[in-house]
N, CA and C atoms as a LAMMPS dump frame, in Angstrom:
ITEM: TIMESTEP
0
ITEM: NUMBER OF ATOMS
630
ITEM: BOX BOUNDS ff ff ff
-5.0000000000000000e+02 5.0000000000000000e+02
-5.0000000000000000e+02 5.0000000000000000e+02
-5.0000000000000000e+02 5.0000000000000000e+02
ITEM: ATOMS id mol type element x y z
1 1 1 N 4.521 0.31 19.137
2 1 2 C 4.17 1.625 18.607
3 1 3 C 2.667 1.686 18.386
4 2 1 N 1.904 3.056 19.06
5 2 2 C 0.767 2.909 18.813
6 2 3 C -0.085 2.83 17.44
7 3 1 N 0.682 3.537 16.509
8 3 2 C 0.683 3.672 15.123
9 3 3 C 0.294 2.287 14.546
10 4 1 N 0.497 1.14 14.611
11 4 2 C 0.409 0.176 14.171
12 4 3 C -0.414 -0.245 13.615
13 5 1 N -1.27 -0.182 14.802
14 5 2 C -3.154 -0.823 15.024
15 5 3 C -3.311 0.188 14.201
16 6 1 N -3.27 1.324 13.997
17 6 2 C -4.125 2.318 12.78
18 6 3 C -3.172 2.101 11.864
19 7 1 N -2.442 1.487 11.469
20 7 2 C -2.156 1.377 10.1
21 7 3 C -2.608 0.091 9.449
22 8 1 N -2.874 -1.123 10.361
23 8 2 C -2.893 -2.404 9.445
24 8 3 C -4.551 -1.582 9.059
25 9 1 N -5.556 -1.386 10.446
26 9 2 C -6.822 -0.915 10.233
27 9 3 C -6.733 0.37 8.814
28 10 1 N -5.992 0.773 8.757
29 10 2 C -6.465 2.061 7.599
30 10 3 C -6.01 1.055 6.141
31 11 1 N -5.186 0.288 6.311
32 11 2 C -4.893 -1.054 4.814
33 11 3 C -5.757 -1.399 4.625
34 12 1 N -6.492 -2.13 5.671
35 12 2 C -7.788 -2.648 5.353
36 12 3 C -8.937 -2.133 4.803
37 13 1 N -9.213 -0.826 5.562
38 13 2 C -10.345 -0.225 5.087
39 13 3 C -10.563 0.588 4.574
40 14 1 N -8.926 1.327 3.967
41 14 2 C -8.829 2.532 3.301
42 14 3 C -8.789 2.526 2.326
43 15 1 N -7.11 1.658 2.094
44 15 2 C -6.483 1.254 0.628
45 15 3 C -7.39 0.244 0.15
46 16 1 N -8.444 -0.194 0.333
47 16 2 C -9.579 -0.674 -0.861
48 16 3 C -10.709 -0.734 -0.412
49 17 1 N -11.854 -0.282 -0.916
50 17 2 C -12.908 -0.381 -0.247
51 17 3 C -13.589 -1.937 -0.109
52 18 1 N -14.236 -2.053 1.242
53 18 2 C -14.615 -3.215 1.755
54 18 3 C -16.032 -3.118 1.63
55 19 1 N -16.477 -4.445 1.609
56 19 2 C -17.646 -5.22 1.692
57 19 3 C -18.636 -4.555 3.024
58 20 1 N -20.192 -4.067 2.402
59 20 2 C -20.877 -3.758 3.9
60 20 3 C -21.313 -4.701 4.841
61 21 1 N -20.5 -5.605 5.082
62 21 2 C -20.207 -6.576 6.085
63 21 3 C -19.723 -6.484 7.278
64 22 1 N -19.511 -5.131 7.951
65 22 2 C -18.805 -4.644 8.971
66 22 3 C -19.852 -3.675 9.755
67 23 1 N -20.181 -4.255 10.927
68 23 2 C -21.019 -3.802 11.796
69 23 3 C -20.16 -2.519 12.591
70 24 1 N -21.321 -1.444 12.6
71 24 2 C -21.008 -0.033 13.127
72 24 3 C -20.851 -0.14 14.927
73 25 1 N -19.875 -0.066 15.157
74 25 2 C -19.637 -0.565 16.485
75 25 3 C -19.274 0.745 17.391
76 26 1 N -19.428 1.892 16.645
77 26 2 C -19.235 3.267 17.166
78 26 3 C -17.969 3.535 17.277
79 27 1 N -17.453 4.518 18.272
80 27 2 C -16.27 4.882 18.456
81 27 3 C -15.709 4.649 19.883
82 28 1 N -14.96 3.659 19.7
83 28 2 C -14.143 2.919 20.858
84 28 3 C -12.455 3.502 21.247
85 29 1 N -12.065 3.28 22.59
86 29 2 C -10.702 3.736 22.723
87 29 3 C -10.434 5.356 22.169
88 30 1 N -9.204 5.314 22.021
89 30 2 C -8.686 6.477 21.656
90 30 3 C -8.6 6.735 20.038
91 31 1 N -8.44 7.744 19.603
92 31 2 C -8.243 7.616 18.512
93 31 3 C -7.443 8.924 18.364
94 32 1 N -6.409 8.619 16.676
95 32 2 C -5.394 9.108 16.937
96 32 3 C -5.055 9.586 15.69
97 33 1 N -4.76 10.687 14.654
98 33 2 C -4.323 11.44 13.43
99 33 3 C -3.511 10.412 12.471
100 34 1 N -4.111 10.263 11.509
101 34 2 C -3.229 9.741 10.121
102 34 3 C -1.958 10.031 9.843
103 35 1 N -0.746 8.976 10.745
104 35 2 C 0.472 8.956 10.819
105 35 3 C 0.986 9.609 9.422
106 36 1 N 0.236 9.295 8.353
107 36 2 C 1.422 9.869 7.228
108 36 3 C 1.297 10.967 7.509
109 37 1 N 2.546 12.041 6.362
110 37 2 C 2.953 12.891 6.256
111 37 3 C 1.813 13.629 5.501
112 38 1 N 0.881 14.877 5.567
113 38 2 C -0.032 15.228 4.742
114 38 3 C 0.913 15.94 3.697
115 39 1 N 0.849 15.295 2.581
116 39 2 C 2.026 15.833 0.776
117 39 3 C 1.388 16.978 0.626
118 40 1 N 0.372 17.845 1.241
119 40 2 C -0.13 18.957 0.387
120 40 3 C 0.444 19.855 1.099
121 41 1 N 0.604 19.696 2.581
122 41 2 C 1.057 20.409 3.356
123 41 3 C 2.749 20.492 3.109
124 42 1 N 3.356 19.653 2.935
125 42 2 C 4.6 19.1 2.618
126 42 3 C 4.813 20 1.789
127 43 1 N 4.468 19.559 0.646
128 43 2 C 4.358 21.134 -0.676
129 43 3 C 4.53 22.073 -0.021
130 44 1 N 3.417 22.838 0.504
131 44 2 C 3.511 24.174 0.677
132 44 3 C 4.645 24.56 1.617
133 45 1 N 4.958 23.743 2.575
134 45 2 C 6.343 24.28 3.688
135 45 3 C 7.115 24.431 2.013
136 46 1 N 7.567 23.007 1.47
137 46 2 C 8.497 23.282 0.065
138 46 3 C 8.564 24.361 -0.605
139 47 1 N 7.444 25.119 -0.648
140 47 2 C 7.344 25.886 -1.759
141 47 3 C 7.556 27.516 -1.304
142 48 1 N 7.247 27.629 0.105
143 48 2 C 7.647 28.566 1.148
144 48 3 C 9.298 28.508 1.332
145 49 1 N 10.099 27.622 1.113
146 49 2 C 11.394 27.357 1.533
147 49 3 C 11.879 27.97 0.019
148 50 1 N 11.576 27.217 -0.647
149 50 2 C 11.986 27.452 -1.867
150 50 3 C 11.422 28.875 -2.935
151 51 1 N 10.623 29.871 -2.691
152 51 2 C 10.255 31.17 -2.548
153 51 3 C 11.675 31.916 -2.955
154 52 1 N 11.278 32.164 -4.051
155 52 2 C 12.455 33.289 -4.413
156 52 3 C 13.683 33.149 -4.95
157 53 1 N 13.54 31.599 -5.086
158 53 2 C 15.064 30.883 -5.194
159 53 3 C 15.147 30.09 -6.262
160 54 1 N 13.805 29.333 -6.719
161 54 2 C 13.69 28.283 -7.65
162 54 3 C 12.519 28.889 -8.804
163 55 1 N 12.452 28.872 -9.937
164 55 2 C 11.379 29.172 -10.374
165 55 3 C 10.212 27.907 -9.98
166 56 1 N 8.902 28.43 -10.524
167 56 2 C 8.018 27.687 -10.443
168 56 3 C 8.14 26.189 -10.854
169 57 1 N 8.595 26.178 -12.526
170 57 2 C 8.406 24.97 -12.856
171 57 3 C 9.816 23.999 -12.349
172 58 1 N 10.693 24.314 -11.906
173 58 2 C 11.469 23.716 -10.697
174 58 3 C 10.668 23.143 -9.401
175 59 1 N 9.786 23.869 -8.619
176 59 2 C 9.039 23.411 -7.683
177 59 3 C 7.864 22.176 -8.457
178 60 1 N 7.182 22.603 -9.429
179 60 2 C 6.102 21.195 -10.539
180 60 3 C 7.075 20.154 -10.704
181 61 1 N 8.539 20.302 -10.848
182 61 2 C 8.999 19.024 -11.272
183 61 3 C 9.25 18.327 -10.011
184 62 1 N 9.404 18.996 -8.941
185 62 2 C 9.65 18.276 -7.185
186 62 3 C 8.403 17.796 -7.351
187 63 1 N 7.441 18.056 -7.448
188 63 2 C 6.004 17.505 -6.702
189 63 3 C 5.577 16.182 -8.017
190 64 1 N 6.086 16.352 -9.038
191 64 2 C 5.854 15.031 -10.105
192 64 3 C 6.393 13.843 -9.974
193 65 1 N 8.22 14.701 -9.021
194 65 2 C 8.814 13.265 -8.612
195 65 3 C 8.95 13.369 -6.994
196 66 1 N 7.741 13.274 -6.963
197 66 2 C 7.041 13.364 -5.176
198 66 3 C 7.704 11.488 -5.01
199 67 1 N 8.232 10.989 -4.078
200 67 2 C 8.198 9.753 -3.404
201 67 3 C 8.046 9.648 -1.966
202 68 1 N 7.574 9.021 -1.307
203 68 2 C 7.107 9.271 0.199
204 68 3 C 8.402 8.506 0.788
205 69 1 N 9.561 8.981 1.836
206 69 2 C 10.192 8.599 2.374
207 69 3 C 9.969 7.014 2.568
208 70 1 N 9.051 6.266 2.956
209 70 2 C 9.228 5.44 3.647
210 70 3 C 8.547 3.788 2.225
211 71 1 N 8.773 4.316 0.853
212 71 2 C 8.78 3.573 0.136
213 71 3 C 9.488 2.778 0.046
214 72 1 N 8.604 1.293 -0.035
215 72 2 C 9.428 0.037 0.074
216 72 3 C 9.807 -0.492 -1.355
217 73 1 N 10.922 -0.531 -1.717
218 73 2 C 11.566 -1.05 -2.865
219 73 3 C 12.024 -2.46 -2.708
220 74 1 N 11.218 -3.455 -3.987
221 74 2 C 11.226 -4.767 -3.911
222 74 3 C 12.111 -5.386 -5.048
223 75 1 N 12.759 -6.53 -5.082
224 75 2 C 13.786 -6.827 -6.103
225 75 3 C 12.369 -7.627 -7.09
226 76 1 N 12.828 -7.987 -8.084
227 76 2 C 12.083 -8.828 -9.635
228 76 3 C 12.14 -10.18 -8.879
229 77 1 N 10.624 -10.681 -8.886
230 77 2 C 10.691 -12.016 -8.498
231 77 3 C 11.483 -13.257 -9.259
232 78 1 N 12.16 -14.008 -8.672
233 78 2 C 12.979 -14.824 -9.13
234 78 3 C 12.409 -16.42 -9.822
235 79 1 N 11.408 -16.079 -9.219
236 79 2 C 10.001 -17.799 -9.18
237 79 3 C 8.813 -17.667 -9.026
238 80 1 N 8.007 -18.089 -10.014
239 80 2 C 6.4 -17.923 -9.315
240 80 3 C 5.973 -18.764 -7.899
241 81 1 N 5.551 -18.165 -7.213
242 81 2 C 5.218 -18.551 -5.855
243 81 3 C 4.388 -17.554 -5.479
244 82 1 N 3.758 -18.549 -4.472
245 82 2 C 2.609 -18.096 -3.451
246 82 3 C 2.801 -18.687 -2.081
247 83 1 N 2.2 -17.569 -1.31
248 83 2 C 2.057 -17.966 0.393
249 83 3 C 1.431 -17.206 1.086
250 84 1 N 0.723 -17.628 1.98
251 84 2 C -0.624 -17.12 3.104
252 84 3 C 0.159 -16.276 3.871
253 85 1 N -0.122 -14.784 4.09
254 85 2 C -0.288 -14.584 5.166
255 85 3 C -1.334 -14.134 6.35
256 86 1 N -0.763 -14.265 7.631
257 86 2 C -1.108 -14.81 8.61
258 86 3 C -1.46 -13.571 9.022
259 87 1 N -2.649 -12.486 9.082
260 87 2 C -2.939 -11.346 9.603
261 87 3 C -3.133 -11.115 11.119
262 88 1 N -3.157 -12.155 11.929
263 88 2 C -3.19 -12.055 13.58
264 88 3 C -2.516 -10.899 13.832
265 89 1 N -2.583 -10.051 14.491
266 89 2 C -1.862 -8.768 15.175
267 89 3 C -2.085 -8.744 16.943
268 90 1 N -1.161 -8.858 17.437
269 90 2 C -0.726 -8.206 19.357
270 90 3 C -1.241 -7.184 19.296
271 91 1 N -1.803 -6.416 20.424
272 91 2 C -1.615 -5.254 20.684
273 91 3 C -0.203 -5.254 21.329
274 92 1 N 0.527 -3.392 21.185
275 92 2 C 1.489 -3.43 22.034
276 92 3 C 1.251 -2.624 22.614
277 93 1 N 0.278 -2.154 23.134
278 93 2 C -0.476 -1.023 24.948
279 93 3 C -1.798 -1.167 24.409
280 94 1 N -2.328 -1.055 25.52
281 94 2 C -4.132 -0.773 26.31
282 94 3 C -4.68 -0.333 24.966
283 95 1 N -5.5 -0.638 24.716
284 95 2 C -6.508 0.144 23.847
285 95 3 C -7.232 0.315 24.916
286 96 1 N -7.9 2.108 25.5
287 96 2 C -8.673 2.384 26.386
288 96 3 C -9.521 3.49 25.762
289 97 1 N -10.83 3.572 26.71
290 97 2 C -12.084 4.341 25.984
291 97 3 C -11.843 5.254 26.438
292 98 1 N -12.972 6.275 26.157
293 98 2 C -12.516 7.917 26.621
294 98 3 C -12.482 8.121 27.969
295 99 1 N -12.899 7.231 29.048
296 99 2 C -12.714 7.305 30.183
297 99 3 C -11.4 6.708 31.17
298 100 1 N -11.013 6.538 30.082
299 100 2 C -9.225 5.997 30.165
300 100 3 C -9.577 4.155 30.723
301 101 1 N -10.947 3.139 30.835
302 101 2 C -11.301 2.053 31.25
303 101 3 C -10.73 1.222 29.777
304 102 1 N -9.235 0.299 29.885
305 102 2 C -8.815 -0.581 29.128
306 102 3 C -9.853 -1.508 28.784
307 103 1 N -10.691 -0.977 27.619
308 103 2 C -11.048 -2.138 26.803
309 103 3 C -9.939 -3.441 26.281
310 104 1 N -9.26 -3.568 25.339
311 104 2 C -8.345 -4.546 25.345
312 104 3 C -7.056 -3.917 25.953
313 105 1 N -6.551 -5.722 26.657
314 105 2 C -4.763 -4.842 26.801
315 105 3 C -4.134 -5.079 26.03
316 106 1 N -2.94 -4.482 26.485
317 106 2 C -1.346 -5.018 25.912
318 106 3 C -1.342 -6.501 25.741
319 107 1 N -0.937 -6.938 24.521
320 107 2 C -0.639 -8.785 24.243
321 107 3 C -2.22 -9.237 23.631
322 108 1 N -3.344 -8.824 23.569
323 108 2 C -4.411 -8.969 22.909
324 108 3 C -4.15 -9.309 21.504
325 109 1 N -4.594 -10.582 21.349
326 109 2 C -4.313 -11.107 19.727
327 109 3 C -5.747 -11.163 18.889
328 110 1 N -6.091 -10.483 18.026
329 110 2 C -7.011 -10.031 17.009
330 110 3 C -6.432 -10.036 15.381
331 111 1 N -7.638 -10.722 14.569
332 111 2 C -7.467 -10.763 13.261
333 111 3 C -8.401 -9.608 12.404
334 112 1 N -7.834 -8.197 12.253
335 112 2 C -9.095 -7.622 11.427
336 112 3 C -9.686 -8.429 9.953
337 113 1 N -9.16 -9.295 9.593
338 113 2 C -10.07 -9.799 8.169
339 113 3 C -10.926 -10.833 9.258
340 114 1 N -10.629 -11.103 10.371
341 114 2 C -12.447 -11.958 10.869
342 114 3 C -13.89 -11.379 10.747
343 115 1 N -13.884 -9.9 10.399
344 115 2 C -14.46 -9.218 10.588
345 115 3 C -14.606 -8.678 9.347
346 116 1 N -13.811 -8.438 8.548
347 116 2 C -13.932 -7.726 6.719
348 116 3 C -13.692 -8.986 5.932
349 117 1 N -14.519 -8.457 4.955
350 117 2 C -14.252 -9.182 3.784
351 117 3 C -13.708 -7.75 2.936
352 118 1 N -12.643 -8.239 2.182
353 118 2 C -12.273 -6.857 1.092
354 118 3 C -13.091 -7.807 -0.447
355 119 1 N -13.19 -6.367 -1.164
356 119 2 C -13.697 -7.115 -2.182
357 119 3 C -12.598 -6.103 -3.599
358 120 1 N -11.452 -6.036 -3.492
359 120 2 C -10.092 -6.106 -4.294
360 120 3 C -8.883 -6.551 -4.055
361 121 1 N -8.463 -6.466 -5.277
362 121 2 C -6.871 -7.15 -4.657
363 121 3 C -5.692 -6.056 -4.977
364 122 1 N -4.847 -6.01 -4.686
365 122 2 C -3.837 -5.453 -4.331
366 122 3 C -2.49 -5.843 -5.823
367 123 1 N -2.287 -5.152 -6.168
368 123 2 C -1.509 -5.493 -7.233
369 123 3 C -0.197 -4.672 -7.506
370 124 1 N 1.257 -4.938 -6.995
371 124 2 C 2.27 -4.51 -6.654
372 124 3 C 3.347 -4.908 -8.073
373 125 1 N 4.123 -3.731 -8.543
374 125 2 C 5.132 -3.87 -9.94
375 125 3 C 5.896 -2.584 -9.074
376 126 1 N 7.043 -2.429 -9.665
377 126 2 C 8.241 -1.613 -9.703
378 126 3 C 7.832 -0.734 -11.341
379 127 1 N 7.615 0.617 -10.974
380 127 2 C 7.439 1.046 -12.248
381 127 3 C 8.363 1.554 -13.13
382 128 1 N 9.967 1.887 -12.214
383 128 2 C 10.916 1.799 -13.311
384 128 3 C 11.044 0.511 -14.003
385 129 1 N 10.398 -0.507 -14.087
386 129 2 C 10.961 -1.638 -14.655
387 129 3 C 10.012 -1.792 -15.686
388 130 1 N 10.057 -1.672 -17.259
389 130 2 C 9.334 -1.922 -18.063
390 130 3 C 8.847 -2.76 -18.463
391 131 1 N 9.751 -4.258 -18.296
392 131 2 C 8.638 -5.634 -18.775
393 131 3 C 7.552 -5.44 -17.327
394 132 1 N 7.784 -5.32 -16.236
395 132 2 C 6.506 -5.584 -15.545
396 132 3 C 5.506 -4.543 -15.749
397 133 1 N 5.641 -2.994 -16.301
398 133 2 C 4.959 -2.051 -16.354
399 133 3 C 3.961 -2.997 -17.369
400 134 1 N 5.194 -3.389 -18.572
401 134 2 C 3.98 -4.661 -19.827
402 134 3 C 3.069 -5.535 -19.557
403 135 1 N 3.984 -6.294 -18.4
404 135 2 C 3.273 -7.374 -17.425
405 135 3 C 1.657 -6.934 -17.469
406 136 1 N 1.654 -5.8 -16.819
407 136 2 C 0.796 -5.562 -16.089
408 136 3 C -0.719 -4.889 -17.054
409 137 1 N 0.133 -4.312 -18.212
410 137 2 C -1.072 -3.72 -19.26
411 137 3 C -1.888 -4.959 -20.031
412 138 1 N -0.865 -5.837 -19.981
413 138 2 C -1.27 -7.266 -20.677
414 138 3 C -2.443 -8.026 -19.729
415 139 1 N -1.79 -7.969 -18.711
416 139 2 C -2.681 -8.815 -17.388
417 139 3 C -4.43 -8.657 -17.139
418 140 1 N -4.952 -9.105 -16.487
419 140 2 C -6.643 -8.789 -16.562
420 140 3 C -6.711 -7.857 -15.195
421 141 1 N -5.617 -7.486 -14.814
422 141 2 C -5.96 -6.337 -13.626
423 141 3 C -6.046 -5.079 -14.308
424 142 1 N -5.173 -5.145 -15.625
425 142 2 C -5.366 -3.649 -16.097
426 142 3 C -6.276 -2.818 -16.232
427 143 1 N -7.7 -3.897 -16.697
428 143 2 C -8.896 -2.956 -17.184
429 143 3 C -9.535 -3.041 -15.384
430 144 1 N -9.516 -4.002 -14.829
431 144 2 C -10.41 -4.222 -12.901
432 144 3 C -9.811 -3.043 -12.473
433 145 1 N -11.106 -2.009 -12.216
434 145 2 C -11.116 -0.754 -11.694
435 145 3 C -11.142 -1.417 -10.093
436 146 1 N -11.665 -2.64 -9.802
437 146 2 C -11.747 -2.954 -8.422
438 146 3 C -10.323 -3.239 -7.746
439 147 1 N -8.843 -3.271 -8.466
440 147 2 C -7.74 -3.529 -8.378
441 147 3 C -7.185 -2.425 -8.232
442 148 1 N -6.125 -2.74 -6.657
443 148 2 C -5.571 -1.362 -6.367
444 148 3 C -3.898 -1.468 -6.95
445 149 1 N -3.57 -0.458 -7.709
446 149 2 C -1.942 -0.842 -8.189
447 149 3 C -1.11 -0.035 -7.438
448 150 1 N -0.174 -0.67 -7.038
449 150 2 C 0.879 0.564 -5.968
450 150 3 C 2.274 0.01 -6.466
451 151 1 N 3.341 0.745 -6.392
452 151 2 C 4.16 0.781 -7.257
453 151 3 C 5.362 0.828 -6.318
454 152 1 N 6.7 -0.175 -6.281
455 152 2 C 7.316 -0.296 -5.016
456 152 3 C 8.899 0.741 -5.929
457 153 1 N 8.78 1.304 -6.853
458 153 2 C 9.837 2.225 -7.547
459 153 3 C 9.019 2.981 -8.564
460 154 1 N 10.059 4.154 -8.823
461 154 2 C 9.314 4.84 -9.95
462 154 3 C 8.512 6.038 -9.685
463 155 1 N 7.815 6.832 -10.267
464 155 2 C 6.408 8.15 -10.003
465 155 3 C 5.234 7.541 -10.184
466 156 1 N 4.433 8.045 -9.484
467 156 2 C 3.088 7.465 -9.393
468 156 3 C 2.808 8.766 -10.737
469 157 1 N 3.341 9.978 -10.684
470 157 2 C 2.336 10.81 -11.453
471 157 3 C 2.551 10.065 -13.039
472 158 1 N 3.751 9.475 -13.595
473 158 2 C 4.515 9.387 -14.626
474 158 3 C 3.39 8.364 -15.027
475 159 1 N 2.922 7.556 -14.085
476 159 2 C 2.2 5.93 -14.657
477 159 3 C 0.87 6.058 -14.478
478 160 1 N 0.194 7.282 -13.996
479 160 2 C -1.264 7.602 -13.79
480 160 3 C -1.404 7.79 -15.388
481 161 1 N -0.325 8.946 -15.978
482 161 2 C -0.48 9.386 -17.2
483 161 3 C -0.408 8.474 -18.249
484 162 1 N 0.603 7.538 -18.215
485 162 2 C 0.426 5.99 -18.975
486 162 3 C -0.602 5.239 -19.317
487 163 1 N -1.007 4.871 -17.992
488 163 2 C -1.828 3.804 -17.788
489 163 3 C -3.309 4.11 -17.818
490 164 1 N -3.52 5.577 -17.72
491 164 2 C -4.699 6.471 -17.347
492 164 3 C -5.635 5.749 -16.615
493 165 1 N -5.284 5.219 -15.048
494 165 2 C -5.595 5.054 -14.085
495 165 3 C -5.238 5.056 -12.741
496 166 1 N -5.822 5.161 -11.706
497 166 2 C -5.375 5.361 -10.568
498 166 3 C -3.881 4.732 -10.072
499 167 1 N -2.555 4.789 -9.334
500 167 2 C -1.525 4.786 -9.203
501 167 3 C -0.698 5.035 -7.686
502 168 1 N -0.632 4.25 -6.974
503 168 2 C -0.408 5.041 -5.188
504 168 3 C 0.799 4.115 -4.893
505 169 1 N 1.916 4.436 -3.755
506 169 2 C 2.915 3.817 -3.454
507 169 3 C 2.889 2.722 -2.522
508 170 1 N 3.604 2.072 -2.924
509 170 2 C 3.634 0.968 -1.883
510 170 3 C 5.024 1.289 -0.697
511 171 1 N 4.037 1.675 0.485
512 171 2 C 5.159 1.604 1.976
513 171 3 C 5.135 0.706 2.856
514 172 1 N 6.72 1.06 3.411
515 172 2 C 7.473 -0.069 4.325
516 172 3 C 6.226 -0.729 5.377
517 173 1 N 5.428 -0.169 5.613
518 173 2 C 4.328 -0.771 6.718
519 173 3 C 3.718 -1.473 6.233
520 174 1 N 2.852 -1.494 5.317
521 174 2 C 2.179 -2.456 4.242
522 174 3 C 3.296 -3.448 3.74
523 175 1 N 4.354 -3.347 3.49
524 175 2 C 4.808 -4.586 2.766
525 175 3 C 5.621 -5.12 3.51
526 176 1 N 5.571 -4.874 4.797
527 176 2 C 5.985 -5.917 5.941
528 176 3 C 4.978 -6.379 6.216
529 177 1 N 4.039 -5.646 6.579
530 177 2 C 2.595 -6.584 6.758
531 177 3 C 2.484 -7.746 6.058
532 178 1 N 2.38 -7.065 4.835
533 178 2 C 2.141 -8.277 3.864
534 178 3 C 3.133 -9.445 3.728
535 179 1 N 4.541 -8.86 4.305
536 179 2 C 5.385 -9.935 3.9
537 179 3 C 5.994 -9.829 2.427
538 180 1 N 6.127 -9.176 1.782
539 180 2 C 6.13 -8.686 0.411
540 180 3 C 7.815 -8.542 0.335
541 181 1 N 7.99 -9.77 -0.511
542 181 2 C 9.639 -9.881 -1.006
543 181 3 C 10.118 -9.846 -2.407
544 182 1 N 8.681 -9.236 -3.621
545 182 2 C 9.366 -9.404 -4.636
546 182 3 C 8.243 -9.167 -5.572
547 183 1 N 8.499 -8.575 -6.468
548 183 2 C 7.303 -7.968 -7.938
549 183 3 C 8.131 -8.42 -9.193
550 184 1 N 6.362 -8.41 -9.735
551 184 2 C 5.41 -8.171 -9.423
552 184 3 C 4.453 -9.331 -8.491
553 185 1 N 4.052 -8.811 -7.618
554 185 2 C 3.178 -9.569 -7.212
555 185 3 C 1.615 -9.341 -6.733
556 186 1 N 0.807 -10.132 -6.77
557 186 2 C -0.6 -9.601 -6.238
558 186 3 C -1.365 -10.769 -4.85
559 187 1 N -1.737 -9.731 -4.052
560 187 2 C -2.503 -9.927 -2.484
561 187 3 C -3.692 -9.774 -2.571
562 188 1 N -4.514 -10.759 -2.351
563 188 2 C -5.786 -11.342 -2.387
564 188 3 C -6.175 -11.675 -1.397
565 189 1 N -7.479 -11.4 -0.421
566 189 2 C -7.93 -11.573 0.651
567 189 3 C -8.349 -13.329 0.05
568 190 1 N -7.938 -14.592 1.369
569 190 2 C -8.309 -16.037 1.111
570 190 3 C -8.631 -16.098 2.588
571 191 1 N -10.186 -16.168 3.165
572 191 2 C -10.457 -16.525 4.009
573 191 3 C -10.007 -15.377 5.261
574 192 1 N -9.46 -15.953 6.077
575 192 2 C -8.646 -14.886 7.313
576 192 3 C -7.117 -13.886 7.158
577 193 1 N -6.894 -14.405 5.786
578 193 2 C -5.425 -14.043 5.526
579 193 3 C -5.428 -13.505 4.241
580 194 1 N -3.928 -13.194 4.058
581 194 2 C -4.238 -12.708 2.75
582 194 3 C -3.275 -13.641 1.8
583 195 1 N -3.621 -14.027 0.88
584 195 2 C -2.527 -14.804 -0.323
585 195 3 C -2.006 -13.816 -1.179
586 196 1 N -0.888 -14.253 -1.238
587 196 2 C 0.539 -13.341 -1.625
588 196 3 C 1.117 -14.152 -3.097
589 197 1 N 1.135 -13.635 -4.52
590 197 2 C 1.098 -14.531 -5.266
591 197 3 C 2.326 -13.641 -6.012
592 198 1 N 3.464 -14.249 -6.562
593 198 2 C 4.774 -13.526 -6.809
594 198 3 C 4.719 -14.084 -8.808
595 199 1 N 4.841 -13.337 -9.14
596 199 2 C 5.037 -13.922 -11.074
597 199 3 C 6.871 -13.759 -11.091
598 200 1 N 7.033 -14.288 -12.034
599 200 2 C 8.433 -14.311 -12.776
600 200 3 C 8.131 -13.968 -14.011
601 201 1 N 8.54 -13.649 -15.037
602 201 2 C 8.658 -12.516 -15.715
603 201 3 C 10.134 -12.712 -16.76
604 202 1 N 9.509 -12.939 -17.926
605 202 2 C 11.075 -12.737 -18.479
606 202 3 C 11.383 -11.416 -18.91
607 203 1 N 12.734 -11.046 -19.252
608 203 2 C 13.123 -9.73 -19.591
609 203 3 C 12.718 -9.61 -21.466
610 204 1 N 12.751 -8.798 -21.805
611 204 2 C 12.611 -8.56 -23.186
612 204 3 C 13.678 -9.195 -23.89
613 205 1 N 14.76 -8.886 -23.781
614 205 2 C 16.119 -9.51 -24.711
615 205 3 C 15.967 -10.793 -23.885
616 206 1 N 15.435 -11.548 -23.213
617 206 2 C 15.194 -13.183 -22.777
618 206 3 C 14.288 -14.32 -24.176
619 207 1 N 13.044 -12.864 -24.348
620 207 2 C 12.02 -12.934 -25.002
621 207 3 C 12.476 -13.304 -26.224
622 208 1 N 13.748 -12.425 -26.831
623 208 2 C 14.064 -12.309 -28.178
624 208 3 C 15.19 -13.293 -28.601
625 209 1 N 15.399 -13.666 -27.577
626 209 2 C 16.854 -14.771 -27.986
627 209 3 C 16.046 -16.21 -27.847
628 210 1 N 14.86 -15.995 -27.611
629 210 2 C 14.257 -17.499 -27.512
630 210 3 C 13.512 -18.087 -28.74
């Protein structure tokens, strides 16, 4: 799927801002529209459908419990653990320039972190789950504005208002990338890869019987 290559590339350089360590190499191959779904646009078809039928604050409560189809929901880590992953990516067709001349082909193996350094980490909780929501206010990512939090359950709007900071979802593309089997956990650029670090977590009534 061509989608691919622009999605690990938009993880990298979207979902956190990177280091000016990345040489301007212009505009190569094809290039191709931001696979997601645009939510503003989404809204408004919603709100056109729903015209005449729903009051207003019926349509505010759809858009508060906005979730993007393709949210990846992770179980409570069972063990603290860590493990590398391995960012190498295939192409799967031609990357070709505007003159249709295949710069790389099909089967081309490339690492985009050879090339970036990120300078945040990635910090993944389930926000229906309240000891990790605690986890996480307790933790030293809470106050690191340089820390991106994405949330694999739950409203992003509900925990912006909580936490009174930034709040975005974690999807199925990213947390296959990453390899991501379990929260809370946090992804840290180590060298060419990224380290994947999983906490365990006791429950509150664990807390209190101890």
């Amino acid at each position: 799927m061509k989608s691919r290559l622009i999605n690990i590339l938009l993880f990298l350089m979207v979902a956190s801002p990177a280091k000016a360590e990345i040489k301007d190499l212009g505009i190569i191959g094809e290039t191709y529209p931001i696979v997601e779904d645009d939510i503003v646009a989404e809204l408004r078809e919603q709100a056109q459908t729903l015209k005449g039928l729903a009051p207003s604050g019926d349509l505010m409560e759809q858009i508060r419990h906005y979730q993007p189809a393709n949210l990846q929901a992770l179980p409570r880590a069972a063990d603290n653990r860590n493990f590398l992953v391995d960012m190498t990516y295939t192409l799967d067709h031609d990357l070709k320039d505007k003159n249709g001349k295949v710069i790389y082909p099909r089967g081309y193996t490339f690492n985009p972190l050879d090339r970036i350094r990120l300078s945040t980490s990635l910090v993944v909780i389930d926000g229906t789950d309240s000891d990790q929501v605690a986890w996480f206010k307790e933790s030293p990512y809470m106050k690191n504005r340089r820390v991106k939090l994405l949330i694999s359950g739950g409203y992003d709007s509900d925990l912006r208002r909580e936490l009174k900071r930034p709040v975005f979802y974690l999807t199925k593309d990213i947390g296959t990338r990453l390899k991501l089997t379990a929260v809370p956990c946090v992804a840290v650029q180590k060298g060419n890869g990224m380290q994947v670090t999983e906490f365990f977590i006791q429950t509150n009534n664990n807390k209190k019987s101890q």
